[in-house]
N, C-alpha and C positions, 0 to 999 in steps of 0.2 A: 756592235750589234745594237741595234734599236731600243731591246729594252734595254738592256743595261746605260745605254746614254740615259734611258728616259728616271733612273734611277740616280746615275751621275748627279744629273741637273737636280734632284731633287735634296741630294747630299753636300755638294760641293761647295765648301768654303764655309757650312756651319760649324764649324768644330767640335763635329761629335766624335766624342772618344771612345774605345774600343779597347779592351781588356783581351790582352792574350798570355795567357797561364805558358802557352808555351813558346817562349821568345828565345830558347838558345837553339830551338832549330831551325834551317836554314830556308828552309822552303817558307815558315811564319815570316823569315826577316826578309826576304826576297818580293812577299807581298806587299810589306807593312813599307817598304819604302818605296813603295811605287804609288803607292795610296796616299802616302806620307806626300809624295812629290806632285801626286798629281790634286792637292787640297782634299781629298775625299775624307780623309778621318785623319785625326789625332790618337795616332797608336799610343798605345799605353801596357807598354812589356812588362811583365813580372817573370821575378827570378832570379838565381844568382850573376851580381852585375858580371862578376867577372869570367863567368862562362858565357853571358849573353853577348859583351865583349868581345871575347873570342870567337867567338862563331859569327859575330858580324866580321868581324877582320878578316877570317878565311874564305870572305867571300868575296870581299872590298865594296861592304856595305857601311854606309856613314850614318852610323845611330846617334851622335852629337845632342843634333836635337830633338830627340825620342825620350818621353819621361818613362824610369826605368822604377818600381817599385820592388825593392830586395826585401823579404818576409824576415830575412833575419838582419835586416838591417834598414826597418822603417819607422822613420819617426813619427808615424801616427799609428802604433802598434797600439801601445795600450787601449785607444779611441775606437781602433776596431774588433777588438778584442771583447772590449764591453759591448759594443752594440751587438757581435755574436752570441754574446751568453743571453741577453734583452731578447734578439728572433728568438732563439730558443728555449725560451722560457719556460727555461728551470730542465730540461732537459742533456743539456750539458755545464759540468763544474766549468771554472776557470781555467784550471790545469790542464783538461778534454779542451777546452777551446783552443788553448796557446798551441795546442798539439796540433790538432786538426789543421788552423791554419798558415799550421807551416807549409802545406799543400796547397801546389798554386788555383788549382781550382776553387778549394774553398774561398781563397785569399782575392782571385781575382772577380768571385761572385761578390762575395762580402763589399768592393770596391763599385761594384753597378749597385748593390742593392742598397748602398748609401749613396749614392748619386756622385761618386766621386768618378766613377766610367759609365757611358748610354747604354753598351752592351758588352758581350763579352764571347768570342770564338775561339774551340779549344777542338781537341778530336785526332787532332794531327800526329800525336803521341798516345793519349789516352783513350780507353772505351766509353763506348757513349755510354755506361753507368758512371762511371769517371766523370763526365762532364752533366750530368741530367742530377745525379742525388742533388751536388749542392745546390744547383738551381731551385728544386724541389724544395728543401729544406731550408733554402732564406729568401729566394724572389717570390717564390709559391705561383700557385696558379691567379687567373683574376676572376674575381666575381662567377661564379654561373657555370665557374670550370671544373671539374673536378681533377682531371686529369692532362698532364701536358699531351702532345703528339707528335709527330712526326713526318713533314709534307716535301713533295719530291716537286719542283718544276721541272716539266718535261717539255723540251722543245726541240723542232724537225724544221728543217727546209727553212734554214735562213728567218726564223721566227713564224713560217707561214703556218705550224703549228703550234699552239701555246697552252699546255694540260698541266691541273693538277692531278696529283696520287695522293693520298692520303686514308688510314696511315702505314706506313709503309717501313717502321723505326721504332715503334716505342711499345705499344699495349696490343700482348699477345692476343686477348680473346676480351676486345672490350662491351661489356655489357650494351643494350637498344639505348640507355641514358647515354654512356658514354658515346659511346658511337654516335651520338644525334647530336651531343657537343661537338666531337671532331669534325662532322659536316660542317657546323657554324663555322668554327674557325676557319676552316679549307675556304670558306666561302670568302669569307675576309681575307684570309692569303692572297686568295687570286685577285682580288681587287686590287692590292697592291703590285701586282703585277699588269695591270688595265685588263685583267680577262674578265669576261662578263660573269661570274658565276651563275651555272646551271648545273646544279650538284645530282648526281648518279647513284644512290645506293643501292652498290651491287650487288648480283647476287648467282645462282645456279640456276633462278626460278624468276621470269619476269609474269607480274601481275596474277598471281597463284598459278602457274602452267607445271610447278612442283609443291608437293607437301612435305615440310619438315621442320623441326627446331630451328634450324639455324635460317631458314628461310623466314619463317614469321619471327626471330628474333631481328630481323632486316627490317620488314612490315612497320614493327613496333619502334624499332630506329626510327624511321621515316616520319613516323606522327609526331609523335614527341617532337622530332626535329622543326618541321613547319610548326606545332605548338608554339615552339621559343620563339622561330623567325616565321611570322609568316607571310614577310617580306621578301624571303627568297624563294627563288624556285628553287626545288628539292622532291625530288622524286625516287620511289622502290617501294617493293625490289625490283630490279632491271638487270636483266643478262649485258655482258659488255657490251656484245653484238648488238642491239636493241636503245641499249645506250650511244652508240658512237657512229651508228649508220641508220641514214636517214630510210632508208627503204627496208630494213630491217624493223627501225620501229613504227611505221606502218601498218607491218604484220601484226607485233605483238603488242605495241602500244601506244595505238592510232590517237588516242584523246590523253598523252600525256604531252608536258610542256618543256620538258628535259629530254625526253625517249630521241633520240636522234643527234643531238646538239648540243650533248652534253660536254662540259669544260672543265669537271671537278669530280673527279671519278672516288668514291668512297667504299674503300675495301673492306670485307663483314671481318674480318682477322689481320692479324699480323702476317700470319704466311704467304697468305693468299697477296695480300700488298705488297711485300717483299718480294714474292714471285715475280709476281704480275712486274713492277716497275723493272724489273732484270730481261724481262722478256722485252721489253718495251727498247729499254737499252739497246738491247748485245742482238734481238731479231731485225727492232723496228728501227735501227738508227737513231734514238732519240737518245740528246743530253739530257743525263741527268742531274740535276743541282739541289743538292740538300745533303740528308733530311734539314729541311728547316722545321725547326723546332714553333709550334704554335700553342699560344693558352697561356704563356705566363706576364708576370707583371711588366716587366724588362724581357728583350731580348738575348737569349742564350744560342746560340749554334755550334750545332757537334759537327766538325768535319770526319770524313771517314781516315783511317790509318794509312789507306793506300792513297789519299791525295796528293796531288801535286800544287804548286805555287799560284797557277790558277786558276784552281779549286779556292785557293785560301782567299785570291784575292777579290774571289768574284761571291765568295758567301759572306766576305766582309762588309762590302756592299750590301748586300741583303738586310746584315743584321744592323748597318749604319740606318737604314730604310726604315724597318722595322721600328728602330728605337723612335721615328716620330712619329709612330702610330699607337707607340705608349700611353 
């Protein structure tokens, strides 16, 4: 696929490492040696060596030269242990530290957020609170952000469509601030994918044709939004119809610069995003690839539990991507 080569090339043979919390399962080792093989990333497994071990042998996978990090048996334990209790300052003892990161996700965040891996993908076993607290609590968000989010590429017809979702994973009912940051970052997502961002805040009501809370809490998204950037196009509220066909926004909204042509679709809730990209899915034919996680310092990605191998291998990519736009 197109993009993905155009991701390839941008990854290949810099040896960016990638933290995976969960390397005794098969579908993780099925990835990590094909990315391993084809130069895209320097895997970087955590876990008990000798279950990780096994579960490569059942598969007649050659982990040899994969660096394997064991929490209970790492010689740079006490090193991260201290800089744990330092992020957290003062909010967890010693004792709460050693504990915690015997948990590969903490172990394997705490490992990107010392620059000892570029990023880290996990989900495959665990929930995405499993994988977002620790992100949360040691890479944190960057500058301007308050809160992380959740962005879906969607693609149809051999790349002849190329949309983001967002957010569609992470913040149930996020505030016109938040919501005006998750456009930003969507914007910049898509960029990394060469889509031109023209961001859509959607809504039930295009350009007041409804009155309600949640509708002018959209309005007040949008300002704010162009406030921060008001470098990108970003427009709402806008029905999806309005936003996604050009004769539709015509009708409703002749003198907008997004209304038809929109490439970054920004959903007022959780629900309604989650809906929508499922409808998008399973109605419209379209792959979906995420959530990729947007807003924090480093690169975190939560695969979903029903994934397959490539799922894993193709959000790996992302997040190798990603880590050079840190």
């Amino acid at each position: 696929m197109e993009l993905f080569d155009s991701l390839k090339f941008k990854i290949v043979r810099r040896g960016i490492r990638i933290a995976f919390p969960e390397a005794s399962d098969t579908r993780i080792l099925g990835a990590v040696a094909r990315l391993k093989g084809e130069e895209l990333i320097e895997p970087v497994l955590i876990g008990k060596q000798h279950e990780i071990e096994k579960a490569a042998a059942t598969r007649g996978i050659n982990i040899t030269n994969m660096t394997i990090y064991d929490p209970d048996n790492c010689g740079r334990w006490d090193q991260i242990v201290d800089a744990f209790v330092e992020r957290r300052n003062g909010k967890v003892t010693r004792e709460q530290a050693e504990e915690l990161l015997k948990d590969e996700n903490y172990f394997g965040t705490m490992l990107t957020y010392m620059g000892i891996t570029d990023g880290l993908v996990s989900g495959a076993i665990h929930s995405t609170g499993d994988t977002v607290r620790p992100a949360l609590q040691i890479i944190k968000t960057k500058p301007g952000i308050s809160r992380t989010s959740g962005a879906f590429l969607m693609m149809r017809g051999n790349e002849q469509e190329k949309y983001i979702f967002s957010d569609c994973a992470i913040n149930v009912a996020p505030s016109p601030q938040e919501l005006a940051e998750i456009a930003i970052a969507s914007a910049h997502t898509a960029e990394m994918f060469d889509i031109q961002p023209r961001v859509a805040m959607l809504s039930f009501s295009t350009k007041g044709s409804a009155k309600a809370p949640q509708a002018d809490a959209t309005i007040e998204a949008t300002k704010i939004a162009k406030e921060l950037a008001p470098e990108l196009a970003i427009d709402g509220e806008l029905q999806f119809d309005a936003a996604y066909i050009q004769s539709v926004a015509q009708l409703k909204a002749p003198e907008s610069d997004v209304a038809g042509k929109a490439s970054v679709f920004v959903f007022p809730d959780l629900q309604s995003g989650n809906i929508g990209y499922k409808i998008a899915q399973r109605f419209g034919n379209f792959e979906a690839i995420g959530p990729i996680l947007q807003g924090l310092n480093k690169p975190v990605s939560d695969l979903s539990r029903g994934c397959n191998e490539e799922d894993v291998y193709k959000l790996s990519i992302i997040t190798a991507a990603q880590s050079l736009m840190s």
